[in-house]
C-alpha positions in Angstrom: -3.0 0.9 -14.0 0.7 1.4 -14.3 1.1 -2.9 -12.7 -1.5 -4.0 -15.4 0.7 -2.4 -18.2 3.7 -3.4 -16.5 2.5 -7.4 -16.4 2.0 -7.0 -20.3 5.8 -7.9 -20.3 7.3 -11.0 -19.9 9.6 -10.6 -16.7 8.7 -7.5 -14.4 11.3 -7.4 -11.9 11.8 -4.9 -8.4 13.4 -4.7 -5.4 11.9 -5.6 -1.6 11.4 -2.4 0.2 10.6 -4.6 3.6 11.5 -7.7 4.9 8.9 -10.7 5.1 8.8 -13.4 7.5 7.1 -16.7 6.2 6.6 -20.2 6.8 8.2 -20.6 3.3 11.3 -18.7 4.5 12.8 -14.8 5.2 12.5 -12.5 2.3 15.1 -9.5 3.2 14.6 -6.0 2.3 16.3 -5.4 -0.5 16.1 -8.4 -1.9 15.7 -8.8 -6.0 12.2 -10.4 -6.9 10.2 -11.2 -9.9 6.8 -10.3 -10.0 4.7 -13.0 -11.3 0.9 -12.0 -10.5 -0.7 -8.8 -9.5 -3.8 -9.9 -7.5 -6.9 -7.4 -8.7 -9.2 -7.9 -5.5 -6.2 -6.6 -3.0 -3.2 -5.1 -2.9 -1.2 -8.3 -3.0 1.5 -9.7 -5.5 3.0 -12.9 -6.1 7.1 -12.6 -6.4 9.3 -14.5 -6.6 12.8 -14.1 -5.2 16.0 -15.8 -6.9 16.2 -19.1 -5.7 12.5 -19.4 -7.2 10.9 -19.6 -3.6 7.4 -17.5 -4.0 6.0 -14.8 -1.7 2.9 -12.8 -1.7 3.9 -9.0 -0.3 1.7 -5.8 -0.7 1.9 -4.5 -3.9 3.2 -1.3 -2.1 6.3 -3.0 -0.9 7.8 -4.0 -4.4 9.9 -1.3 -5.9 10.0 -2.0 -9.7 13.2 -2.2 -11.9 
């Protein structure tokens, strides 16, 4: 409940809490992400981190801001 409210704002951003290996690059724990789509079906979230490269993570993994 507290994602849906939170995607009621324009920019939701959080912090990595694990890193993520991908063919579309490394996203390090730690890193500062954007969260762009909270998936309702699973537990997945689009992000994505600064240089605009996007990475779907487990929703449990994004510490919000």
């Amino acid at each position: 409940k507290l994602w849906r409210e939170l995607m009621g704002k324009k920019v939701v951003k959080g912090n990595v809490t694990k890193t993520y290996h991908t063919a579309n690059g490394t996203l390090y724990k730690g890193s500062k992400v954007r969260v762009e789509d909270v998936s309702s079906k699973t537990e997945k979230t689009r992000v994505s981190d600064e240089t605009g490269r996007i990475f779907w993570v487990h929703r449990s993994d994004v510490q919000l801001v």
